[in-house]
N, C-alpha and C positions, 0 to 999 in steps of 0.2 A: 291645423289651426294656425291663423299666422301669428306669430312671437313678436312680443316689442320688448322694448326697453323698459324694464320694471323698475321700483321703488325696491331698495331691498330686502324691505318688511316682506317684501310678495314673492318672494323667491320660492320658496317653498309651495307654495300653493301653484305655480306655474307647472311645476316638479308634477302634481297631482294630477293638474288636466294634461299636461304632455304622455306623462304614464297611461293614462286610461285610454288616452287615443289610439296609442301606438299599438299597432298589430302585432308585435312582440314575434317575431320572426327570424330565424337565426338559420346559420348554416353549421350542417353537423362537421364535428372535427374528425373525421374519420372514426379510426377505431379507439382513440383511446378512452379507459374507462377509467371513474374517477376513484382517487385513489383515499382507500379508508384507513389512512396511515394513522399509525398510532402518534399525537403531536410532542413532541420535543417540550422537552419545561422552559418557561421564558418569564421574563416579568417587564412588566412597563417601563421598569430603566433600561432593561437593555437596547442596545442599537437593532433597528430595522427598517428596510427598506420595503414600504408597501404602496401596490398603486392600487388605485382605485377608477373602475371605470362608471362613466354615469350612462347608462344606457337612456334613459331617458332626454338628453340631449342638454342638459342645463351647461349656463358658460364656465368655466372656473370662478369668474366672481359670485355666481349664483350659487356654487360649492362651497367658498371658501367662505360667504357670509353666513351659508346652512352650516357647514358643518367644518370646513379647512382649517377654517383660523381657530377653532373653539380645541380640535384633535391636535393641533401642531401646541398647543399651548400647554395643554395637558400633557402631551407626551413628546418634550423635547428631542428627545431620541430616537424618534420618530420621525424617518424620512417621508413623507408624503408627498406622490406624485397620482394628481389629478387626470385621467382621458376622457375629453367629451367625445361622445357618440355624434362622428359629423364624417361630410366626404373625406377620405382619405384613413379616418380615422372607425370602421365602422369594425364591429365583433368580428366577422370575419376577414376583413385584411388584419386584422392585429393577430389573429392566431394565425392564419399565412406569415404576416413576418414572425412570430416567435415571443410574440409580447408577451412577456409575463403580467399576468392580472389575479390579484389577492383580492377582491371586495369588489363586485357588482354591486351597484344601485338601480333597482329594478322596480317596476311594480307586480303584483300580482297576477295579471294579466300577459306580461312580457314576459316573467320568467319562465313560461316553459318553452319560449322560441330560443330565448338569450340563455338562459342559463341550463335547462336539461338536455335540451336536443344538443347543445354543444359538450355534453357529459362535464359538464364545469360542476354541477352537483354536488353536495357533500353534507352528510347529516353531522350537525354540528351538536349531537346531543350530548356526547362527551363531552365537549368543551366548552357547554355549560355548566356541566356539572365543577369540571376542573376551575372553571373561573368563577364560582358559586355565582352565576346570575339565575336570581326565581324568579321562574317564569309564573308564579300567580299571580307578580305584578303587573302582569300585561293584561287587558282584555281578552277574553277566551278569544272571540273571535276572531281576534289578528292572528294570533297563535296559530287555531283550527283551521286557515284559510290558505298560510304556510302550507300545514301537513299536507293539504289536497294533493301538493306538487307531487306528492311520495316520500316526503319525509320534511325534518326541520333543519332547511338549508341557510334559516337565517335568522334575521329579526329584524319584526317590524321598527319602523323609524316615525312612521306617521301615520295618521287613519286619512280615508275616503270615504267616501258615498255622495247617492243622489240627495240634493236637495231642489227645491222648486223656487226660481226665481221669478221675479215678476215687477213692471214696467208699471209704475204708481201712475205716469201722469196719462197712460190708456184710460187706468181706471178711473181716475180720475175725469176724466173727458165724456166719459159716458156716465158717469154719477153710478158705478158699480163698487159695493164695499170689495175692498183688500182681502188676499186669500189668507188664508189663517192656518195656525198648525192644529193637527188632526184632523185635516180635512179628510172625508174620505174618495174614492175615483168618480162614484156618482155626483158628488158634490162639485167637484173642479170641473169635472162636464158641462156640468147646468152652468157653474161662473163662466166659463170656456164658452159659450154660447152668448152669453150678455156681453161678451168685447168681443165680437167676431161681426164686423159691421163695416162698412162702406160707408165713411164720411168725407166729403166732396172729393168724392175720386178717388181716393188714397183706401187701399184695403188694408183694414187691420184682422188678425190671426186671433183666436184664444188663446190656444195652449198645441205645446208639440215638443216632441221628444224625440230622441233619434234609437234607430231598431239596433245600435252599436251597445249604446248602454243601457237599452231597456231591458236586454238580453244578458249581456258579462254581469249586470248586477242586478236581475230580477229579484221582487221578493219573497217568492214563490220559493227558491231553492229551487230553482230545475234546473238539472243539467244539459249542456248544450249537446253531447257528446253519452253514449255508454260505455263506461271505460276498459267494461270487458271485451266487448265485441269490436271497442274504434268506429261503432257509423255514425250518426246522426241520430239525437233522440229529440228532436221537436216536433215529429207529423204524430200528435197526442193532442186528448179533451181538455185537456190543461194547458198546454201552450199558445194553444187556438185563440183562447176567448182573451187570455194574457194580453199578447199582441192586438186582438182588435178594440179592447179597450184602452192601451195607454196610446198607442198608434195611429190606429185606425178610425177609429168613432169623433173624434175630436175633428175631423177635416171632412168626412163624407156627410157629417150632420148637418153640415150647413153648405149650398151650392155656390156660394161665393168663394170658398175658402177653399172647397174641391176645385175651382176656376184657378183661381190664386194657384195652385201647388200646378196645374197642369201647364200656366204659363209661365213659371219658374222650371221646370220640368224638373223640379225635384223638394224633397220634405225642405220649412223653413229650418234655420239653423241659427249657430253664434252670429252668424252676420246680421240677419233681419232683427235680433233679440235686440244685440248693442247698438249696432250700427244704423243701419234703415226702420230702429222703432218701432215696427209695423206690426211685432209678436208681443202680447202681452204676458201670454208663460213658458216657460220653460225650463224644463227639468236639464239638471248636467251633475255632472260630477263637483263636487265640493271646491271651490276653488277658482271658478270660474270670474271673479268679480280683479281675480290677480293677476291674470292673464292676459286681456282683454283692455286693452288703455282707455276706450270709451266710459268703461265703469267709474272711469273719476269724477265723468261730469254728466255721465245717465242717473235718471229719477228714478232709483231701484229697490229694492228689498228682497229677503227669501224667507221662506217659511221650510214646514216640515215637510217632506215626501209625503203625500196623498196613500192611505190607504186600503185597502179592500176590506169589506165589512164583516168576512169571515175570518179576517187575522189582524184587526184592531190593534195597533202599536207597532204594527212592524213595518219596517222602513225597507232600505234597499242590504243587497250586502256590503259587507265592507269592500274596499278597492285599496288596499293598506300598498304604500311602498316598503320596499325590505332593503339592509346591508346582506347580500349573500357571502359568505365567504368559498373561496372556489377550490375543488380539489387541486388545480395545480398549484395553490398556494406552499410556497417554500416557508411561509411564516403565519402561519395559524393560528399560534397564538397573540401573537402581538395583535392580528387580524382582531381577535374574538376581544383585546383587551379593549380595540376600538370598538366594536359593535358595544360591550357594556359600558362605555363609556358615554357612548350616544342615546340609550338608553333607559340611563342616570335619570333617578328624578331633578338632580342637577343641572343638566341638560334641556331636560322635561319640560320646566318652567319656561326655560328660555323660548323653546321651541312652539309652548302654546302660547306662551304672550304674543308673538310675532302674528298669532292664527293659524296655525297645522295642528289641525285634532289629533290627539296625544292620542299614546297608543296604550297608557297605563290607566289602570284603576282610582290611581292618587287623584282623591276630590282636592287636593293643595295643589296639584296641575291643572284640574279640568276648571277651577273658579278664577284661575289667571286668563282663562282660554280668550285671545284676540284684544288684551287688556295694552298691546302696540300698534295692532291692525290698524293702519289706513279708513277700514271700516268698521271704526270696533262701535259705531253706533248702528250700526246694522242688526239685523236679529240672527245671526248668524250661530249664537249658540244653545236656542231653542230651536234652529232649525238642524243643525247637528243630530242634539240629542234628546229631542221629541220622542223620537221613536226608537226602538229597539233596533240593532242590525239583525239582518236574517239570518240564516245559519247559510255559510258559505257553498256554494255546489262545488260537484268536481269537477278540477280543470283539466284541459288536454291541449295538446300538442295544435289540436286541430277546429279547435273552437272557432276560430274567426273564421277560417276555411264555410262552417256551416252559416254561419250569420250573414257574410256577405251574399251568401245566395240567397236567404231570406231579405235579406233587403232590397233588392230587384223585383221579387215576387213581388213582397206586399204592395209598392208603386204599382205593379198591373191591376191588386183588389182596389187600389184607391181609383185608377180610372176606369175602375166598371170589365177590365176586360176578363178576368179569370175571378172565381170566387174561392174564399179561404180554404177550399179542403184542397181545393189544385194548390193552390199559391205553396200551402207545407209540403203537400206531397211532394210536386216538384221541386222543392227547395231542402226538401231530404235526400231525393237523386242526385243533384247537382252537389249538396254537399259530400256524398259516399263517394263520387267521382273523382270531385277534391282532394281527399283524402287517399286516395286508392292513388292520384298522379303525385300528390305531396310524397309517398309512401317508396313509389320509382327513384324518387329523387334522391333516396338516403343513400 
């Protein structure tokens, strides 16, 4: 996605869709494994040196108005050195040079490329206990979404999820009402139909989603991966129909719109949504109105994630970013003083005013939420928390490895040439393949 120049209300939220997008792919560090040392007693005044890398790619000003300037203040004694994730600078030339790194910034999704395959790993449950932070102040689900990795290597920092945005002045133009929260998929279909029209030449879209995120944060709970065997588990009665309804059904129901995708030769995206206007919905990850510089002067709004009629309230999963702290941290604790720091319902506040869906239970954070946003007239926090997140699936190593081969598939069902039972099947082989060459490469 291309990156501009943000307001620094929107730093945060930039963080979220960069996180979600990113393949989270790393190079393993040989053999070493991470080390479950028992941590040294420390306290916030004393002196330490800790760097922190942002895997997700944000500038140091984007760090230092999330998080730099608020940790350096608090903890004088505290050396804090920032590494963005950029050429020259990427996970693996810094453990080739030797870099020492105390605190990944990750998302959910990256961390098992960035932080487990490079055995950076380290369950931090000791040193919650030791630093008494309670974890029932977080939402179960940032929490349970952690543990998927194989243990609790962090804490969340911010929530994610899908929400569905949508293009007022389409609707408007065709005299169609506004999507609304608790829609359910039947229903945005039918809307999805009524702004899918050809006016003087110009093709405008309904609705469209990309098979990247319909899959990492389906609400289904399904996993992409079996985590005992390693293959591919989407060529299933569940995954099928998934895919051809948030996917599929929305572009083949109407032969304009299948025309349209064939002469772009590929699904619409953030481009046609902000920029060429021509999409009237579109689902993304939470965050997307920060990223995107169009959103300042596009006619827009979002609602809830569209549900299915067998699970009424439930939305997508969560897409949470985390503070990892890493086994070769030489200072752990000071490490852990910053993650409860950041945390903090202290902090908390700060961080939902701005609009980054808090990752605690505190209704005294969640009714500040977006109360500095840029778009705090937006419906942004009934579309948040409309619905319920889903219970987190398990993640792997090799998740995208499987998705991207379902995303080539499903374009041959959209042009008619394979039908969906080929499109998984082969796009389960292609992923076991994947996996089996990823697998060479350790």
């Amino acid at each position: 996605m291309k990156r501009y120049t943000l307001p620094l209300l929107g730093a945060m939220a930039l963080t979220v869709i960069l996180s979600a997008c990113s393949n989270g792919t790393g190079t393993s560090a040989g053999e070493r494994e991470p080390k479950q040392d028992t941590p040294k007693a420390d306290s916030s005044n004393d002196k330490a040196e800790l760097v922190i890398y942002g895997a997700a790619g944000n500038t140091e000003e984007e760090f230092n108005n999330r998080w730099g300037d608020y940790i350096r203040k608090k903890f004088p004694n505290y050396q804090i050195q920032y590494i963005m994730n950029q050429k020259g600078s990427s996970l693996p030339e810094l453990i080739t040079a030797g870099q020492p790194i105390d605190i990944i910034f990750d998302s959910i999704g990256g961390a098992p490329g960035n932080l487990v395959q490079n055995n950076f790993h380290y369950d931090i449950s000791e040193l919650v206990k030791k630093h008494n932070v309670d974890l029932n102040r977080f939402e179960p689900t940032f929490i349970d979404a952690a543990k998927q990795l194989g243990g609790l290597y962090g804490l969340p920092v911010n929530g994610g999820g899908l929400v569905l945005y949508y293009n007022k002045d389409i609707f408007d133009k065709f005299g169609v009402p506004y999507p609304k929260d608790g829609m359910t998929w039947d229903q945005l279909l039918s809307l999805s139909k009524q702004v899918t029209k050809n006016d003087n030449g110009k093709q405008y879209a309904g609705f469209a989603a990309t098979v990247t995120h319909s899959m990492r944060m389906n609400s289904l709970s399904l996993n992409i991966i079996d985590k005992k065997t390693e293959q591919a588990a989407i060529d299933n009665s569940i995954w099928k129909p998934y895919i051809q309804t948030i996917i599929i059904d929305p572009i083949v129901q109407d032969p304009s719109y299948k025309e349209f995708v064939a002469q772009k030769k590929g699904m619409l995206s953030t481009n046609d949504f902000a920029k060429e206007q021509n999409l009237a919905m579109y689902v993304m990850n939470f965050g997307l109105q920060y990223a995107v510089k169009e959103f300042e002067t596009l006619n827009w709004d979002m609602a809830a994630l569209p549900t299915f009629s067998d699970k009424p309230g439930i939305g997508s999963q969560p897409y949470p970013n985390y503070f990892f702290i890493t086994s070769s941290s030489k200072n752990k604790d000071a490490a852990m003083e910053v993650l409860k720091y950041v945390t903090s319902d202290e902090h908390a506040v700060i961080e939902s005013k701005k609009g980054n869906i808090p990752v605690l239970k505190s209704e005294e954070v969640k009714k500040v939420f977006g109360q500095e946003s840029a778009f705090k007239n937006k419906n942004m926090k009934n579309a948040v928390y409309h619905n319920q997140f889903a219970v987190p699936h398990e993640k792997s190593l090799y998740d995208d490895r499987v998705i991207n081969a379902l995303n080539g598939e499903v374009m041959r069902v959209i042009f008619g040439e394979i039908d969906l039972n080929t499109a998984f099947r082969t796009a389960q082989e292609k992923g076991n393949k994947a996996i089996e060459e990823a697998k060479l490469k350790k």
